[in-house]
N, C-alpha and C positions, 0 to 999 in steps of 0.2 A: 293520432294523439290529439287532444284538445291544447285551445291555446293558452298561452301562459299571459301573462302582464308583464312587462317589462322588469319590475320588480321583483318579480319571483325569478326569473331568467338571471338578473344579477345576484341575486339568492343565493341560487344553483353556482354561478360562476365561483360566487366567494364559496362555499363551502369545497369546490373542488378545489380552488388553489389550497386549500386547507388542510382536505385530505391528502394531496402533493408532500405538502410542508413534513408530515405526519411518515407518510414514507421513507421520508429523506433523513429525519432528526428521532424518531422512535425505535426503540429494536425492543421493545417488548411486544408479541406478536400477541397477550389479551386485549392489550390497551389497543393496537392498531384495529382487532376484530370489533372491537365495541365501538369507536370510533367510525369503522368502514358501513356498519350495522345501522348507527344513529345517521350515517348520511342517507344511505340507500332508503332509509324507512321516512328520511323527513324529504328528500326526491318525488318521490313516488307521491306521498301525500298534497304533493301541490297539483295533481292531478285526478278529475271524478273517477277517471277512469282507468282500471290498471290493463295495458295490453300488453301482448308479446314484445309487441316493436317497443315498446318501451321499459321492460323488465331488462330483455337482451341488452338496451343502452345503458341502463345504469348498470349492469353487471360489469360490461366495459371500466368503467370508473374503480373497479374493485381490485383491481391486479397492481400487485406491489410494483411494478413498472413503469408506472403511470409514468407519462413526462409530460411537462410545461405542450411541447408541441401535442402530443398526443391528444391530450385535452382543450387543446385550442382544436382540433377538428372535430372534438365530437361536440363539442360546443356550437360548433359550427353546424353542425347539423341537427341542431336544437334551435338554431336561430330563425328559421321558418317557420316555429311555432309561436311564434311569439306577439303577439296580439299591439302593433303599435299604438303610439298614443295618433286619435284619428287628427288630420291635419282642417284644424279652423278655416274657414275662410275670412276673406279681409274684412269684411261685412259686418262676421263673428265677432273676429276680435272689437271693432269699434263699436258695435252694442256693447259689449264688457266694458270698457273703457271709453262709454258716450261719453264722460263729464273733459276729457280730453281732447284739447285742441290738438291738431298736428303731429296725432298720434304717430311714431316711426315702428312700422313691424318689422320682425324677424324675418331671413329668408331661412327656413326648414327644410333640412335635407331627410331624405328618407330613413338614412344612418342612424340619423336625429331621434328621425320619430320611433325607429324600435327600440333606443336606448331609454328614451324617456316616460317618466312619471307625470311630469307636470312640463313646462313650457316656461323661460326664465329669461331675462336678457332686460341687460342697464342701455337704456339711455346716458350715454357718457355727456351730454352737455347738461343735463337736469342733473346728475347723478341719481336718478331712479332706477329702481329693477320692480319689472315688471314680471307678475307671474299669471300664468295661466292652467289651469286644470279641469278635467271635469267630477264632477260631484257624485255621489253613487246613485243621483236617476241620471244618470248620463247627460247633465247640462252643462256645458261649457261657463267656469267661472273666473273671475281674474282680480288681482287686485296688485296694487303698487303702492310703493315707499321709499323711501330714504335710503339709499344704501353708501357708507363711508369707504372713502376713497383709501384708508388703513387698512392693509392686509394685516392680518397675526393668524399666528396660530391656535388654533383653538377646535374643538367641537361643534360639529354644524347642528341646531336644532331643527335639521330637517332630515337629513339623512343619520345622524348621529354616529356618524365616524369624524376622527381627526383630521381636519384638513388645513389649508388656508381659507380664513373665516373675515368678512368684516359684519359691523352691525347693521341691521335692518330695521326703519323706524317707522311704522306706518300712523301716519293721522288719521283718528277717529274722533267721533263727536259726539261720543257715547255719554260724556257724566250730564248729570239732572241738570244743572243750570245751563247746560247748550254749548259749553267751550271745549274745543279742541282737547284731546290729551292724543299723547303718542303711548305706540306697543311695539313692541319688538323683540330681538335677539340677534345674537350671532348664526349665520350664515353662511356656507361657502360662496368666495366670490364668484368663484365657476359654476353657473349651473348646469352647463354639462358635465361638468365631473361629479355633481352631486348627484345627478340620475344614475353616476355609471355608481356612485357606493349606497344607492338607497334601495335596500332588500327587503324592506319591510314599511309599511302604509302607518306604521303606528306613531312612529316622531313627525311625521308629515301632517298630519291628522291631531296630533298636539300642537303643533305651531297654529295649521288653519284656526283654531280655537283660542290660541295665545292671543292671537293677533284681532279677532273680532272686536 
């Protein structure tokens, strides 16, 4: 099978808890067939290529049986495909972040890197959150800001699910006469949990944009 991106992997996860839900709470068997139709057909489409081995697994997904564990192993078995985010070196990240003194990095676990989209983590004495990603020619990019020590609840403008969110204020020095202004949004305080609910590159890729 080719590899997936991390993103498409948590894709897949959310639509199977989904199609779970659907099993459980539905008893009209049109609605579950169209339902079980629309998963299988948008599955298969995160991949160039359609093969046995992988027709066979999604069919798995399709049986009114489904359980919570059931689908944590086939998941499990989907997890070897999945293309991690490659891990920076120290070097890397302080070119991204030259203008930084005493830069403090992450330590990344491998866990880490197949859950994630991007690379996030506050500096709890600055209160900055720094993030890192790579761009689509595959360059390593980074950038940091302000992030508020208030948790609320709200919707994350990076993953765009509901979570526990603070603001995000990045300084830029964008206007004509040369002075500072800030950009920003709210944000999951956790950027590990915001890799594990971001299935889709498109509010991610509106933030990068917000925020320039």
């Amino acid at each position: 099978m080719s590899l997936l991106y991390p993103h498409q992997f948590h894709d897949i996860e959310h639509r199977v808890a989904r199609l779970i839900n659907v099993y459980k709470s539905v008893n009209d068997t049109r609605t579950i067939s169209l339902i079980q139709s629309e998963t299988q057909d948008h599955i298969l489409s995160l991949f160039p290529k359609k093969t046995l081995e992988l027709e066979k697994w999604v069919d798995q997904l399709m049986t009114l049986d489904l359980s919570t564990y059931k689908a944590e192993k086939l998941l499990a078995e989907m997890k070897p495909y999945v293309k991690p985010f490659t891990h920076p070196t120290p070097q890397q990240v302080k070119k991204v972040f030259r203008k930084v003194k005493k830069l403090k990095t992450p330590k990344i676990s491998e866990e880490v890197l197949y859950d994630s989209t991007y690379i996030g983590w506050t500096d709890i004495a600055s209160q900055r959150k720094y993030i890192l990603y790579y761009d689509k020619n595959g360059k390593l990019q980074g950038f940091y800001g302000d992030l508020s020590p208030q948790v609320v609840k709200g919707f994350c403008s990076i993953c765009n699910k509901e979570s526990n969110v603070s603001l995000f204020m990045r300084k830029t020095n964008q206007s004509s006469d040369g002075r500072y202004t800030k950009k920003g949004d709210y944000i999951c305080h956790d950027s590990l949990k915001c890799n594990r609910q971001l299935d889709s590159l498109v509010h991610f890729q509106n933030f990068l944009h917000k925020i320039q």
